[in-house]
C-alpha positions as CSV (number, residue, x, y, z in Angstrom):
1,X,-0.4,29.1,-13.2
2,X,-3.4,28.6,-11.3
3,X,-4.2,25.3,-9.3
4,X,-7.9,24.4,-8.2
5,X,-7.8,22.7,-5.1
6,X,-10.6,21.0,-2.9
7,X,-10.1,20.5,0.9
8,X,-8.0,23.6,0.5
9,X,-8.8,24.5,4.6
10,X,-8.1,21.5,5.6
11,X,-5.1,20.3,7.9
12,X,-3.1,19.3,4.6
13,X,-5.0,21.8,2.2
14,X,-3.6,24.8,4.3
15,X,-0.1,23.8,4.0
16,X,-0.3,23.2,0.0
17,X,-2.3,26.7,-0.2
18,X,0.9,28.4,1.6
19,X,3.5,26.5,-0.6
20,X,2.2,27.2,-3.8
21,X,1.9,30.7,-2.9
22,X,5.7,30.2,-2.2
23,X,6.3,28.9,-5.7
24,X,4.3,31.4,-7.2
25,X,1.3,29.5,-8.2
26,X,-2.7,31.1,-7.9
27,X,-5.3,29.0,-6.3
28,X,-9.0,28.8,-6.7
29,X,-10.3,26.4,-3.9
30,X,-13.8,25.5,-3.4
31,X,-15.4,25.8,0.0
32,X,-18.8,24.4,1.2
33,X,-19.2,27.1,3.8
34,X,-19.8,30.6,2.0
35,X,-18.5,32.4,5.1
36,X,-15.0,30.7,3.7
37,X,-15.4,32.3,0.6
38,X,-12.5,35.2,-0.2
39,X,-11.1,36.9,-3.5
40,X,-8.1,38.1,-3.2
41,X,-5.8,38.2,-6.4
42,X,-4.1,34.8,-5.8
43,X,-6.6,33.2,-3.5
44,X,-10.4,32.7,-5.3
45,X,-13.0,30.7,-2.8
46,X,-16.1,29.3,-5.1
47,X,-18.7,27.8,-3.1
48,X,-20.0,24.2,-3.8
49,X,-22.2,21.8,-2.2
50,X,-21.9,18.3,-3.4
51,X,-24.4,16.5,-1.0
52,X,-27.0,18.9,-3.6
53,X,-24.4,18.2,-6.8
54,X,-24.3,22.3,-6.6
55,X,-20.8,23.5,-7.8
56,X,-20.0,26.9,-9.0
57,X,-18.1,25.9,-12.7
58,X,-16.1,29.1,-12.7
59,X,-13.8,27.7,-10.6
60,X,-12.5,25.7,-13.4
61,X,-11.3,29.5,-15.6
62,X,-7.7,29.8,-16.0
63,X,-7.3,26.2,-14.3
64,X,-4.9,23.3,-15.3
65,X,-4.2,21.6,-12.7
66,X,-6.4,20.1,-9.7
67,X,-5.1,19.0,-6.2
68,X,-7.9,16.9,-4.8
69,X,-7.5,16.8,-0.8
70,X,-11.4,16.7,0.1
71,X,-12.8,14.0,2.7
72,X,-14.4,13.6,5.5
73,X,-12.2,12.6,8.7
74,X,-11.5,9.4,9.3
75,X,-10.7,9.9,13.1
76,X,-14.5,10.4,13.8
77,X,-16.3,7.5,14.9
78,X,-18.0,4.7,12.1
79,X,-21.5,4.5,13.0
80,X,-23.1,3.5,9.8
81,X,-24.1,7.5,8.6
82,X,-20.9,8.3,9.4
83,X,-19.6,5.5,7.1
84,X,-20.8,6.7,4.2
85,X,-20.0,10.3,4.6
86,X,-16.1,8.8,4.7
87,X,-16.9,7.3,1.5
88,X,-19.2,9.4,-0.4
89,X,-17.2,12.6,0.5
90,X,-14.6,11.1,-1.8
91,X,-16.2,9.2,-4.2
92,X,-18.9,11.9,-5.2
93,X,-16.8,14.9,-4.9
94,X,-14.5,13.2,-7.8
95,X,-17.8,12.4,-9.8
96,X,-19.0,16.0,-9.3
97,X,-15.8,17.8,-10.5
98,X,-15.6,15.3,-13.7
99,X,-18.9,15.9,-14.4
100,X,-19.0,19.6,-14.2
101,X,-15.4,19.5,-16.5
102,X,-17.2,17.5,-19.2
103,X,-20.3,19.5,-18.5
104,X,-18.8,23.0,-19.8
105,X,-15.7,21.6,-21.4
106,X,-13.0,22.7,-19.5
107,X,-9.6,21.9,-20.6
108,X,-7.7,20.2,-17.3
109,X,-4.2,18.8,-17.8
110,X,-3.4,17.4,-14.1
111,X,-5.0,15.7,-11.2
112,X,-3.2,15.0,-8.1
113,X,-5.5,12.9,-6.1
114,X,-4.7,12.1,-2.5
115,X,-5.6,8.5,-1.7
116,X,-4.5,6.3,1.2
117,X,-1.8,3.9,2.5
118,X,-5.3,1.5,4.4
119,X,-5.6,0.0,0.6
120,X,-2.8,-2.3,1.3
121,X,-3.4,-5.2,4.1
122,X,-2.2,-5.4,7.2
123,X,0.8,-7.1,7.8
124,X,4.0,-7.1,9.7
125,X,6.1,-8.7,7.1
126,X,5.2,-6.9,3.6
127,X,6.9,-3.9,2.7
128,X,4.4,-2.3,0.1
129,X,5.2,-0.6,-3.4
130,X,3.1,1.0,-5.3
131,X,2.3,-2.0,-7.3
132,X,0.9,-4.1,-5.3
133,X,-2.2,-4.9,-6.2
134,X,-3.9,-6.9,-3.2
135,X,-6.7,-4.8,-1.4
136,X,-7.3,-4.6,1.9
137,X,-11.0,-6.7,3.2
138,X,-10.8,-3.7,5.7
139,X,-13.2,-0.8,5.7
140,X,-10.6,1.6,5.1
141,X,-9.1,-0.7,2.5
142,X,-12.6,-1.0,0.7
143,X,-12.9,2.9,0.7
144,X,-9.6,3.9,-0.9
145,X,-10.3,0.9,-3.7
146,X,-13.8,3.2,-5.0
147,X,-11.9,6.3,-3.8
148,X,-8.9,5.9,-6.7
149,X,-11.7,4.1,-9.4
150,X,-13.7,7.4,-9.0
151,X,-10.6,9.8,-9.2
152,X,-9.6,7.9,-12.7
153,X,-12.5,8.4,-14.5
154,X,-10.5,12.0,-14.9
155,X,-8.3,10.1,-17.4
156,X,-11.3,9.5,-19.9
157,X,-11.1,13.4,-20.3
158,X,-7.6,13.7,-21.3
159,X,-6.2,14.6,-17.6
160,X,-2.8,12.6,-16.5
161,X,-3.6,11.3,-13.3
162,X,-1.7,11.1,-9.6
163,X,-3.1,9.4,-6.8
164,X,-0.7,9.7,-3.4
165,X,-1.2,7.6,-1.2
166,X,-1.2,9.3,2.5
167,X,0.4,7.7,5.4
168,X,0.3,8.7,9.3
169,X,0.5,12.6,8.8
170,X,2.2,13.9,12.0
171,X,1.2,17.3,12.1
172,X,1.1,19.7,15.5
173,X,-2.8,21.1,15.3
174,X,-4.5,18.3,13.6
175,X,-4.6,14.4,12.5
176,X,-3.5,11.6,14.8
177,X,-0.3,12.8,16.8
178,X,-1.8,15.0,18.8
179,X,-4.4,12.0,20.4
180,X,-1.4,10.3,20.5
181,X,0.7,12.4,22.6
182,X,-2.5,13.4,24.7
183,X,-1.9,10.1,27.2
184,X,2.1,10.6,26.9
185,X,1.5,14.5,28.6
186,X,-0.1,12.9,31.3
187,X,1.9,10.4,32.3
188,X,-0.6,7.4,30.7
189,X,1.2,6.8,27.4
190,X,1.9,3.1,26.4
191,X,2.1,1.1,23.0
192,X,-0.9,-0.5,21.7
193,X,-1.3,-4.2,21.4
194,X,1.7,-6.4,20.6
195,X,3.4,-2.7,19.5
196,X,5.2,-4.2,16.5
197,X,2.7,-2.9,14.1
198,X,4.0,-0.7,11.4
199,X,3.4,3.1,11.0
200,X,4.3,4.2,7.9
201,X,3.9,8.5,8.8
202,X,4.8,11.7,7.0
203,X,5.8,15.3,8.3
204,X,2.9,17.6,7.0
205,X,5.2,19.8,5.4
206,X,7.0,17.1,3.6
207,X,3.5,15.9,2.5
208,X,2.6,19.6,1.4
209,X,5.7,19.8,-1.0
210,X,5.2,16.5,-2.3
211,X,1.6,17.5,-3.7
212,X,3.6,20.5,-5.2
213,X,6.3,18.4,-6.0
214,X,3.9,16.1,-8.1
215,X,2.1,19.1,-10.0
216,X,5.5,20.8,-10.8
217,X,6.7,17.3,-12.4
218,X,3.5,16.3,-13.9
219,X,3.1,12.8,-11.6
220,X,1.3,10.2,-13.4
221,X,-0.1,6.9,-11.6
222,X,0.7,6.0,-8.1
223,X,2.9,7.3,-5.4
224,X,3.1,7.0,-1.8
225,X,3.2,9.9,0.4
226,X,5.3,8.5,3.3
227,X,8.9,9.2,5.1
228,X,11.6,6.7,4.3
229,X,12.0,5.5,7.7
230,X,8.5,3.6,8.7
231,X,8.7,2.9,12.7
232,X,6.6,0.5,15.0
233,X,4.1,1.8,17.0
234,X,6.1,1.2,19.9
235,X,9.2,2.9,18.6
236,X,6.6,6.4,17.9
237,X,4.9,5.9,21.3
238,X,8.6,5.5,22.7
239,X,9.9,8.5,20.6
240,X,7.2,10.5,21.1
241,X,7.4,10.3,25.4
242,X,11.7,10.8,24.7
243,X,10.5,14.4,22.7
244,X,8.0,15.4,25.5
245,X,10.7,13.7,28.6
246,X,8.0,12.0,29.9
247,X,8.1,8.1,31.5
248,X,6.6,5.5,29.8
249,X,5.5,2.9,32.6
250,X,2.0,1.5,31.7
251,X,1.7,-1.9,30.2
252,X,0.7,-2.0,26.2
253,X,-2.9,-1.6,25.5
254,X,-4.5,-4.2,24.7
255,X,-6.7,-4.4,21.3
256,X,-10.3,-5.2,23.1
257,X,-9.7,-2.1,25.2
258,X,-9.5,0.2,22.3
259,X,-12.9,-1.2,20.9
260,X,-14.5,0.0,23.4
261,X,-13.6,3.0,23.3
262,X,-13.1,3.3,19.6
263,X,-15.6,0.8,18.2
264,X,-15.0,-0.3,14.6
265,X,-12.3,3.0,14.2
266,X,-10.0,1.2,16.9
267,X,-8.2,-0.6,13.9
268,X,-6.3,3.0,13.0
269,X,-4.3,2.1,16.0
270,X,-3.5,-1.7,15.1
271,X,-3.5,-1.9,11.7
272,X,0.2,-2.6,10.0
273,X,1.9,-0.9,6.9
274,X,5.3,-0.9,6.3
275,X,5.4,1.5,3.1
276,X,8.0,2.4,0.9
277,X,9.0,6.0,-0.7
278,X,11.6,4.5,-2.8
279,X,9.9,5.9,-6.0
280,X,8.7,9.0,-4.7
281,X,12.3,9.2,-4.2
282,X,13.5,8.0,-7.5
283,X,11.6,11.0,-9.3
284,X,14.0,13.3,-7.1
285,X,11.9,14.4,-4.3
286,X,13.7,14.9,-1.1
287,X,12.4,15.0,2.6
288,X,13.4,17.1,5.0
289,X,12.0,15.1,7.7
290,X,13.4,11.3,6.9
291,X,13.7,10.2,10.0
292,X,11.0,9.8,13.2
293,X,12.7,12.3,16.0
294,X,13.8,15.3,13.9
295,X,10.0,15.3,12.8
296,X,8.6,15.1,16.3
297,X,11.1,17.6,17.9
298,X,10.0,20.2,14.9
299,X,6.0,19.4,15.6
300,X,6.6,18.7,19.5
C-alpha cells in the first residue's frame, strides 16, 4: 500500500513517515524544497509549489490513501501576511491536490485530513464532541471552519473523508512544550492568567498512530486527536516544573502581559478546550500516553 502524504517533514509528518514504515506501508510525500526530494524504494519525494499551483501529478501513481498534515505554523506571530499564509497553506493546498486528482483522474479511496481542536469556543465548562457544531468567532476558530469545508470537497470525488482534529501536541523538538518548559528551566515558570483554562494535548506518538490508526480502519467524518485526560493549564505548568524538579514561585501571568509579547497569537495560551477522545476510543484505538506525567517524563 502506498500512502501520499503532505507535511510529511514536519514535526507530526516525521513520526507518521516512521510508523507506516513500521506497518509496512510506502509513502510518496511531496516537498516544496527540491533539496528534500529522495527516491528510495519506500520513500518517493515529488516536488510541488502551491503558492504557483505547481504540483508534480505523479505523486498520485500507485496511491489510495492521502494523509494531509501540511500548514503553516501557528506559533509564528499574526501580522496580517502571516495570517493568510496560516489560512491559505491549508485551504489551497486541499484545493490543489483535488484539483490535480480530478485533473488526471486518479482513483483515491481515503483522506485523513488533520484539522484543529481552536474550531470549538472557548469555555471552561463545555466538554466538546465531535458534534458540536458551534464555531469558534476566534481567528483560529475561523481558519479550521474553511480548513475542513476545503478538505471535503475530496468527497465530491468518491474519497471517504477524516478530518482529526489536533489538540496541544507535546512533542520534545518541536510545537508548544518546549516554549513552555523554556521559563520552567530557568526558574521563571508560572500559570497563565486565571490557570483554569483547559488544555486538551496529545503525545506525538500517540497522534502519529492515530493518523495510521484512521487509514488502517478507513475513518470517515470527525475525530479528535486528543489524550483522555485534558488538564488545566496550571496542572501542565505544575507537572511540567514536578518532571524537570524545578520551583514554581512566580505569580500567574497575567493575559495583557502576554499580548505584548505575543500580540494577537497570545490567545494559544488562554484559550479553553476541554475535549473528549471518547470516540476515537470507541473505534478501538488505544493511547499509550493517557495520562499528563507519563507523557512528560517520556518527552522531558
Amino acid at each position: 500500500m502506498t500512502v501520499l502524504i503532505t507535511g510529511a517533514t514536519g514535526l507530526i509528518g516525521q513520526e507518521i513517515v516512521k510508523q507506516c514504515h513500521a506497518e509496512g506501508k510506502k509513502v510518496n510525500y511531496l516537498t516544496t524544497s527540491k533539496s528534500k526530494l529522495s527516491t528510495e524504494a519506500n520513500y518517493k519525494g515529488f516536488y510541488w509549489n502551491p503558492k504557483e499551483n505547481l504540483i508534480d501529478h505523479k505523486c498520485f501513481e500507485g496511491v489510495t490513501t492521502i494523509i494531509n498534515m501540511v500548514g503553516a505554523s501557528i506559533s509564528k506571530r499574526w501580522t496580517d501576511d502571516y495570517k493568510k499564509e496560516i489560512l491559505e497553506s491549508r485551504t489551497k493546498t486541499a484545493q490543489l491536490l483535488s484539483n490535480t486528482i480530478k485533473t488526471h483522474n486518479y482513483k483515491i479511496d481515503q483522506v485523513v485530513s488533520a484539522s484543529a481542536i481552536g474550531i470549538y469556543p472557548t469555555s471552561l465548562v463545555n466538554y466538546y464532541e465531535e458534534d458540536n457544531t458551534e464555531v469558534s468567532e476566534s481567528f483560529l476558530g475561523k481558519v479550521v471552519y474553511q480548513w475542513e469545508a476545503a478538505v471535503d470537497d475530496f468527497k465530491a470525488l468518491g474519497c471517504k473523508v477524516a478530518k482529526i482534529r489536533i489538540g496541544l501536541v507535546l512533542a520534545k523538538d518541536g510545537g508548544a512544550l518546549p516554549e513552555i518548559v523554556k521559563p520552567i528551566k530557568y526558574g521563571a515558570g508560572a500559570a497563565f492568567g486565571s490557570g483554569k483554562q483547559w488544555q486538551s494535548w496529545i503525545h506525538v506518538k500517540d497522534l502519529a498512530s492515530l493518523f495510521v490508526f484512521a487509514v488502517q480502519n478507513n475513518f470517515e467524518g470527525i475525530y479528535n486527536g486528543v489524550a483522555p485526560n485534558p488538564v488545566s493549564n496550571k496542572e501542565l505548568t505544575k507537572a511540567a516544573a514536578s518532571v524537570l524538579k524545578r520551583p514554581l514561585i512566580l505569580p500567574n501571568i497575567p493575559k495583557f502581559a502576554m499580548k505584548l509579547v505575543l500580540g494577537e497569537m497570545h490567545i494559544l495560551l488562554f484559550e479553553s478546550q476541554r475535549v473528549s477522545s471518547q470516540k476515537t476510543e470507541a473505534e478501538g484505538f488505544h493511547f499509550k500516553y493517557a495520562n499528563l506525567r507519563p507523557a512528560l517524563e517520556d518527552i522531558l
